[in-house]
C-alpha positions in Angstrom: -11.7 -105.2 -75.3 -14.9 -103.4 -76.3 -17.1 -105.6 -79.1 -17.0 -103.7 -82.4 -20.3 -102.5 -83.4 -21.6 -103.3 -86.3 -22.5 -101.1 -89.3 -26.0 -99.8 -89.3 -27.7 -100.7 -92.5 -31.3 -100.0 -94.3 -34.1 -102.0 -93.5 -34.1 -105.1 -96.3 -36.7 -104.2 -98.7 -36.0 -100.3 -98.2 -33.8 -98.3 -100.2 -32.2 -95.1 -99.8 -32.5 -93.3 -103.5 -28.7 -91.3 -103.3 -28.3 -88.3 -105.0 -27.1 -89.5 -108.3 -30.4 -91.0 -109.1 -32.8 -88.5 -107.3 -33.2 -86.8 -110.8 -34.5 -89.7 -112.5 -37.4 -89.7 -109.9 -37.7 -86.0 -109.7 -38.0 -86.1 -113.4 -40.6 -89.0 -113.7 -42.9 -86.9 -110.7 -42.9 -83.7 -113.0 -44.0 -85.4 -116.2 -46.5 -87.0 -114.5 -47.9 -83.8 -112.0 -47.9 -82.5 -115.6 -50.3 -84.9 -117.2 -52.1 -84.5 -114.0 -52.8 -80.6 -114.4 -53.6 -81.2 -118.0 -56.4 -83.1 -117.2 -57.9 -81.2 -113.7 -56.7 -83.6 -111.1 -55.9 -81.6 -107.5 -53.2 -83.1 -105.0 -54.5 -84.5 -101.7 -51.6 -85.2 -99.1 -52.2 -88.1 -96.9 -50.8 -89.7 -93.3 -48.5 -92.7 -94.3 -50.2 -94.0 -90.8 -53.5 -94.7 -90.2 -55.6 -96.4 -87.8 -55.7 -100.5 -88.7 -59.5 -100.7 -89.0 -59.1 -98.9 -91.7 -57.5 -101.3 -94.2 -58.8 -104.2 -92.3 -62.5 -102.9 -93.0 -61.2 -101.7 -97.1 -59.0 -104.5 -97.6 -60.2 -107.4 -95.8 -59.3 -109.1 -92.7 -58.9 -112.3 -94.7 -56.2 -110.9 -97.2 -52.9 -111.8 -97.3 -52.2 -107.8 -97.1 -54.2 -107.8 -93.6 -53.1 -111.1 -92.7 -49.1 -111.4 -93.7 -47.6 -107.8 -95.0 -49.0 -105.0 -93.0 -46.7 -103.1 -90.7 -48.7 -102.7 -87.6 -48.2 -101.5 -83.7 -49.8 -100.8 -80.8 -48.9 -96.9 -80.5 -48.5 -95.3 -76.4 -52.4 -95.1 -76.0 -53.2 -98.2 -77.2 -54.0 -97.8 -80.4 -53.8 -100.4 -83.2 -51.8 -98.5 -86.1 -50.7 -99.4 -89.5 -48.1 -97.8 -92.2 -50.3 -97.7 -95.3 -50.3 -100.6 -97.7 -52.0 -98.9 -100.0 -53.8 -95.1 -100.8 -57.0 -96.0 -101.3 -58.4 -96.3 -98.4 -56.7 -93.4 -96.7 -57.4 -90.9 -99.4 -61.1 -92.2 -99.3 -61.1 -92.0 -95.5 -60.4 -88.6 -95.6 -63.3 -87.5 -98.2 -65.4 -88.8 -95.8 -64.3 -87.2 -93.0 -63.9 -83.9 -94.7 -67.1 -84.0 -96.5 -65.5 -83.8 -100.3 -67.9 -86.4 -101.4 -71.2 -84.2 -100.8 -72.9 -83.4 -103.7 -69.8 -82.7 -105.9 -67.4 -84.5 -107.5 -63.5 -84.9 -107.4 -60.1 -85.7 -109.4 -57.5 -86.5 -106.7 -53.8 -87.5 -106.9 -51.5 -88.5 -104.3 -48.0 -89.7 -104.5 -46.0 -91.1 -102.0 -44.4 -94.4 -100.1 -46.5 -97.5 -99.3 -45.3 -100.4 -97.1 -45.7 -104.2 -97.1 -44.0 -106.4 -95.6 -43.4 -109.3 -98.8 -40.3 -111.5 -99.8 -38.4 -108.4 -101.5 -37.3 -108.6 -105.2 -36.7 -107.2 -108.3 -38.9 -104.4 -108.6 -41.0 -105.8 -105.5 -39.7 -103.9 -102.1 -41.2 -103.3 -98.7 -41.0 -99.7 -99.0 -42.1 -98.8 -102.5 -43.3 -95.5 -104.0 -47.1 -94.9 -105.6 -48.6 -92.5 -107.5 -52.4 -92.9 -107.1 -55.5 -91.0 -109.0 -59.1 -91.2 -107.1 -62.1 -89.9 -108.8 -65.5 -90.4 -107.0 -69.2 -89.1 -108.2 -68.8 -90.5 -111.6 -70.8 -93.2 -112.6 -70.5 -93.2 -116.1 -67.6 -95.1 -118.7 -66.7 -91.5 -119.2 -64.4 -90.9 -116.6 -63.4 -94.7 -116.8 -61.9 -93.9 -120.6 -60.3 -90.2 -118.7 -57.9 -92.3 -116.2 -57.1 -94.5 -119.3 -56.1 -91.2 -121.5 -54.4 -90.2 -118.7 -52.6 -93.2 -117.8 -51.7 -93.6 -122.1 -50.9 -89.7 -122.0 -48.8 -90.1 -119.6 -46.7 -93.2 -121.3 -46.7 -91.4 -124.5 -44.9 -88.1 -123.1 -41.8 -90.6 -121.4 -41.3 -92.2 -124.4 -42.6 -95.7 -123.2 -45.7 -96.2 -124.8 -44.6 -98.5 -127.3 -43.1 -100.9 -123.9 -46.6 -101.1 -122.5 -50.0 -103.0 -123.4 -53.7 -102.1 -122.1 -56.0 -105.1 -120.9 -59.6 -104.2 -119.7 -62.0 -106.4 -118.3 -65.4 -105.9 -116.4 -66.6 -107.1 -113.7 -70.2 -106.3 -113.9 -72.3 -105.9 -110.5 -71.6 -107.6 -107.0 -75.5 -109.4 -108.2 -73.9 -110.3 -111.6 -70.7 -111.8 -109.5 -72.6 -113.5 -107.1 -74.6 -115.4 -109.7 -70.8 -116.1 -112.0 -68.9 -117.4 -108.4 -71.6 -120.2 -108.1 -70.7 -121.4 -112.0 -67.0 -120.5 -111.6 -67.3 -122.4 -108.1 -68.7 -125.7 -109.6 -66.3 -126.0 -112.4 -63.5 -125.7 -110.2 -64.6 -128.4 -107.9 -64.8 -130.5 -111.4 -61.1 -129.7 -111.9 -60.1 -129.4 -108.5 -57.3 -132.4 -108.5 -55.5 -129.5 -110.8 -56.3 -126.7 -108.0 -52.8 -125.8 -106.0 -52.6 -124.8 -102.6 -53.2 -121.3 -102.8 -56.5 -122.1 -105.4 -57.6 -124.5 -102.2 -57.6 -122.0 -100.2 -59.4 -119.8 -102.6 -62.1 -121.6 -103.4 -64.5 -120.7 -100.9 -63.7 -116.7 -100.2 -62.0 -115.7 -103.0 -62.5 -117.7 -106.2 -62.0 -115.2 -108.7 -58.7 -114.3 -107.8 -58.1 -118.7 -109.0 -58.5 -116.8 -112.5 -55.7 -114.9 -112.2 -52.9 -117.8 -111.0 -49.6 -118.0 -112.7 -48.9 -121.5 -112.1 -48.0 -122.8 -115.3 -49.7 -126.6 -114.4 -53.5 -124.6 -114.2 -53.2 -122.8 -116.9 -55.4 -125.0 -119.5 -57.7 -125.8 -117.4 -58.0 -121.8 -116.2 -58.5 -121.3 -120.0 -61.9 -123.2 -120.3 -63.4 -121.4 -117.0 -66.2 -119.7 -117.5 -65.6 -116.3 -118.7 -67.2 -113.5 -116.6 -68.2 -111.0 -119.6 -70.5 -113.5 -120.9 -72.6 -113.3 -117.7 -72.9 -109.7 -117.2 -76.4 -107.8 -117.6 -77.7 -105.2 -120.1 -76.5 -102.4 -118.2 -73.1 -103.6 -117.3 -72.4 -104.3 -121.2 -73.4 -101.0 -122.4 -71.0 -99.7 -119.6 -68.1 -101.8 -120.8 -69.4 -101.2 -124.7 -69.3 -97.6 -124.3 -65.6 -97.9 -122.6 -64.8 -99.8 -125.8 -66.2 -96.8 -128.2 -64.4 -94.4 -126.9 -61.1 -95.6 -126.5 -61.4 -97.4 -130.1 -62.6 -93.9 -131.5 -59.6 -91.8 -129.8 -57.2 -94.7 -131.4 -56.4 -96.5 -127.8 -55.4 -100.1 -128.3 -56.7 -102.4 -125.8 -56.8 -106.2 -125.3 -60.0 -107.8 -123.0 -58.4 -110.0 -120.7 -61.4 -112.0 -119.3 -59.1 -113.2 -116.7 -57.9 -109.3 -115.2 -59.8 -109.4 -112.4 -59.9 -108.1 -108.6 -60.1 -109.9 -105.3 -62.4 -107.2 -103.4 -65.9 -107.4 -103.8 -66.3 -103.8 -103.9 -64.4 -103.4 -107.4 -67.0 -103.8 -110.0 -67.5 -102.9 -113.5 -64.4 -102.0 -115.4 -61.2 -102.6 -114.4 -57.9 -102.1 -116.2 -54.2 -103.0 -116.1 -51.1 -101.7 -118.4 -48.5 -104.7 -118.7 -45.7 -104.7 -120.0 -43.1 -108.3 -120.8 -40.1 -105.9 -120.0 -39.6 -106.6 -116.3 -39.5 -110.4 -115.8 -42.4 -111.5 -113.4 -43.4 -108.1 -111.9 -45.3 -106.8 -115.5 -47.7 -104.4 -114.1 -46.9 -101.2 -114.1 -50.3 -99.7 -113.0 -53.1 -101.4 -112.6 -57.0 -99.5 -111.9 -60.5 -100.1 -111.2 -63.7 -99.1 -110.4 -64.7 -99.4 -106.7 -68.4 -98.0 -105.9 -68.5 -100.7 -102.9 -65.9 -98.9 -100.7 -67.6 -95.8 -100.1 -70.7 -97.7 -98.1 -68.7 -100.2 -96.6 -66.4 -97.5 -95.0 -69.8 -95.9 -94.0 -70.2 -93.1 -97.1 -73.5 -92.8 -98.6 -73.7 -95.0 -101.8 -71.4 -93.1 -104.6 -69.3 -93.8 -107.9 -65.6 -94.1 -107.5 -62.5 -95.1 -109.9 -59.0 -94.8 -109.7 -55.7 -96.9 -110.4 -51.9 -97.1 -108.7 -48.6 -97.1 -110.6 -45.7 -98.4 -108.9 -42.7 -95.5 -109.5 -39.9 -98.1 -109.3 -40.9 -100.2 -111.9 -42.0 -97.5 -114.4 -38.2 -96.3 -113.5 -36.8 -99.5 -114.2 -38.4 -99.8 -117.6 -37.5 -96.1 -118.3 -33.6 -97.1 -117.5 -34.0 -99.7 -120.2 -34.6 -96.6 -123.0 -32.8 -93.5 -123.4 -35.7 -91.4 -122.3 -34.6 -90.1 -118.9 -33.5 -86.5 -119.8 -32.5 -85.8 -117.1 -31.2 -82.3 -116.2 -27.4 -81.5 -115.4 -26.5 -80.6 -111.4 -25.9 -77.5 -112.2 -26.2 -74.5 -115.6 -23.1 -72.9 -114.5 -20.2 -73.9 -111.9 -17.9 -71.1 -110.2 -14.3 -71.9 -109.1 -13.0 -69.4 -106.7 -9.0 -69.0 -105.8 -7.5 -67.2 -103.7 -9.0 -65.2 -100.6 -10.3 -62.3 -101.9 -12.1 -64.4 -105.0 -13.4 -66.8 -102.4 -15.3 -63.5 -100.7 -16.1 -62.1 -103.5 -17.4 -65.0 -105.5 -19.9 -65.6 -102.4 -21.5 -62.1 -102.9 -21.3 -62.1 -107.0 -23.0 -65.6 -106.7 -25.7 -63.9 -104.9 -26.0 -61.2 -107.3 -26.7 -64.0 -110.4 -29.2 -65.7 -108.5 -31.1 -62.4 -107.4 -30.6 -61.5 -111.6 -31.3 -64.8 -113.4 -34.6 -66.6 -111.2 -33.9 -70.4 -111.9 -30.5 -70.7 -112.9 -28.7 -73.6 -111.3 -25.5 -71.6 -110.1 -22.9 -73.9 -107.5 -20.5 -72.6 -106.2 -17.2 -74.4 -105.5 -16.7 -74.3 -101.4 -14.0 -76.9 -100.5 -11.2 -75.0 -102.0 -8.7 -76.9 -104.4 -6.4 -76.1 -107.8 -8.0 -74.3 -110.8 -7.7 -77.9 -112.0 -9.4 -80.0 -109.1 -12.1 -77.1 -109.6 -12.2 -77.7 -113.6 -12.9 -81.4 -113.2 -15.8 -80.6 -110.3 -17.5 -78.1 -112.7 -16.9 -81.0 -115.5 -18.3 -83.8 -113.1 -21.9 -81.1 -112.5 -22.9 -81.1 -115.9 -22.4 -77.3 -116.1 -22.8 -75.9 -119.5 -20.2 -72.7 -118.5 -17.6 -72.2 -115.5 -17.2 -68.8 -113.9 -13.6 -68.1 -113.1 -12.9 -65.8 -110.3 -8.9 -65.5 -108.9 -8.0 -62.7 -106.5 -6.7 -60.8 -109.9 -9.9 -60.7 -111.5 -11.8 -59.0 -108.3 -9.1 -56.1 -108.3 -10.5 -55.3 -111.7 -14.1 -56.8 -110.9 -14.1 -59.1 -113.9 -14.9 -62.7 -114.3 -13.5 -65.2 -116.8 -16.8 -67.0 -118.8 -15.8 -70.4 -119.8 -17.8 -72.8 -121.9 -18.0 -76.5 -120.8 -19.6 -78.5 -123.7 -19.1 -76.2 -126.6 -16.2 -74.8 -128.3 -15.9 -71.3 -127.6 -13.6 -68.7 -127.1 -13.2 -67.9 -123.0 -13.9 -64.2 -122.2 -13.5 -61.9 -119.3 -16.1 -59.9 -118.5 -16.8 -56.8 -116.2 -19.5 -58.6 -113.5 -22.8 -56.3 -114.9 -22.0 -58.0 -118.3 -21.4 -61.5 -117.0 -24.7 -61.3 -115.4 -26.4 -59.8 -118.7 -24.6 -62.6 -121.2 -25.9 -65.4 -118.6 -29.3 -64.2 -118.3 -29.5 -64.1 -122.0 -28.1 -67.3 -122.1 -30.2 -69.1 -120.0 -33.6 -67.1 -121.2 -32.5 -68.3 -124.9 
């Protein structure tokens, strides 16, 4: 007896997004490619493979994204490849190679799925959508307070704003750093019977990132450490300062979380998270920086960089806890064709209303059924009106008009006035 196959599923940690919530993520992407216009940033579409050096040379070969979560392979010439982890790197990668970082400046966005390969969770998966913003030439706290407006724009216009909290930090020079690890270094070996594994492991490459531990048993002792800000130089404050200025004078609450830091030693000078306590552990819903390292040490001429990452599903998930996905019906107006001559007909009068009205959402019924099967279809679509069409009505080359959500009065029509009521309709 043959063995019964089993049923092929998705990957774990990869979803498939079915059609009944596609418009929640079609209607997150326009708000935000509309904030996006609004503010002069241009789309850049990037490979979701790229070689491995590049996110071993961006990321770091110690990480745990190099190390543990990356999704590499050998490709049939031998190559080392990887699917991103991140955009970064890729969308830098390709300024460089294209020569968009010579002498001019630039507002990029790119959206699109990143993969790591992590212990999947709630609103932590292995396949997971970004929407990234890269801005490079800029060195001033100007366009450091522009990605914030944007990002608080952004949460204002889907109704969320009042779900999410701003913390800043800076980081101040890789010089200023240097100098802070030594101090931050020494009190930690003071303390270093409270230090967990992960902080162990830390201590010598990475001993900033210590700051940022959740583990509830370090954090009193993480609250004495050293704080960063205090060490910075003249020209790193008045950096940070001016930040402060301008988002206090355009009304932008912040909180300075000395503790918001970044494990890469290319981030410097401000960087910038927006939380919220909405979603359990995984709080941040997009989380920025500045990042003037990378460009040299993926072999750019020295330059000024900023951008941040916001993680769709998350932003999706706090959404679904509001009423502020409005999200559009399947259809404006649902036709239900019986009989043989309606069922040709219909086809070519369909035709006619999309040729007349541009952007009306017209579906028309196609696996047959009862005017009342059809009825409860053109319920189910969210259609506003249902055109009726029977084999009667095309002898006299009328349609019935039939309101879905309001109480009106149904009315037949010769087809040149259905198409002139609709296109008022749907232009009004």
């Amino acid at each position: 007896m043959a063995k019964q196959q089993q049923a092929l599923q998705a990957i774990r940690g990869m979803h498939d997004i079915l059609p009944e919530h596609s418009p929640r993520w079609q209607w997150l992407e326009a708000k935000a490619k509309q904030v996006l216009s609004a503010y002069g940033y241009q789309e850049i579409r990037l490979p979701i493979v790229e070689k491995t050096e590049l996110f071993k040379r961006s990321i770091g070969e110690v990480t745990d994204i190099v190390e543990k979560e990356m999704y590499t392979f050998d490709d049939r010439n031998g190559d080392s490849l990887t699917l991103r982890p991140e955009g970064t790197a890729g969308c830098l990668r390709a300024c460089l190679e294209h020569g968009l970082l010579h002498n001019q400046s630039q507002r990029l966005w790119y959206y699109g799925p990143m993969f790591r390969h992590e212990r999947p969770q709630k609103g932590r998966y292995r396949q997971f959508y970004q929407l990234g913003v890269e801005t490079y030439g800029m060195p001033g706290p100007d366009i450091d307070a522009e990605i914030i407006l944007l990002t608080d724009r952004l949460w204002k216009n889907l109704g969320i704003r009042n779900k999410v909290e701003l913390q800043i930090n800076s980081l101040g020079t890789s010089a200023e750093r240097a100098s802070y690890r030594d101090i931050l270094v020494t009190y930690f070996k003071q303390h270093i019977e409270l230090l967990d594994e992960d902080s162990l492991r830390r201590l010598e490459s990475n001993p900033l990132r210590i700051l940022d531990s959740k583990n509830p048993a370090m954090q009193a002792m993480l609250a004495q450490a050293p704080v960063l800000l205090t060490h910075l130089g003249e020209e790193s404050l008045a950096h940070f300062n001016t930040l402060k200025a301008t988002l206090d004078a355009i009304g932008i609450g912040y909180q300075i979380n000395t503790r918001l830091v970044r494990g890469l030693d290319y981030y410097g000078k401000t960087v910038f998270e927006w939380v919220t306590d909405e979603l359990g552990a995984q709080g941040t819903i997009c989380a920025g920086g500045r990042y003037d390292g990378l460009i040299e040490q993926l072999g750019g001429k020295a330059n000024h960089a900023i951008g941040f990452a916001m993680g769709m599903e998350r932003i999706l998930a706090l959404l679904e806890q509001t009423d502020n996905l409005a999200l559009e019906a399947v259809a404006d107006v649902y036709m239900i064709r019986v009989g043989a001559a309606a069922e040709a007909a219909g086809m070519q009068l369909a035709e006619r209303i999309r040729d007349h009205i541009p952007g009306l959402k017209l579906v028309v019924n196609c696996d047959g059924g009862s005017f009342k099967s059809q009825f409860k279809k053109a319920d189910k679509s969210g259609a506003s009106y249902a055109i009726i069409l029977g084999d009667d009505e095309v002898a006299q080359q009328v349609a019935a008009l039939k309101s879905l959500r309001i109480e009106q009065e149904q009315t037949t029509l010769p087809f040149a006035d259905l198409l002139n009521t609709l296109h008022h309709w749907h232009t009004n």
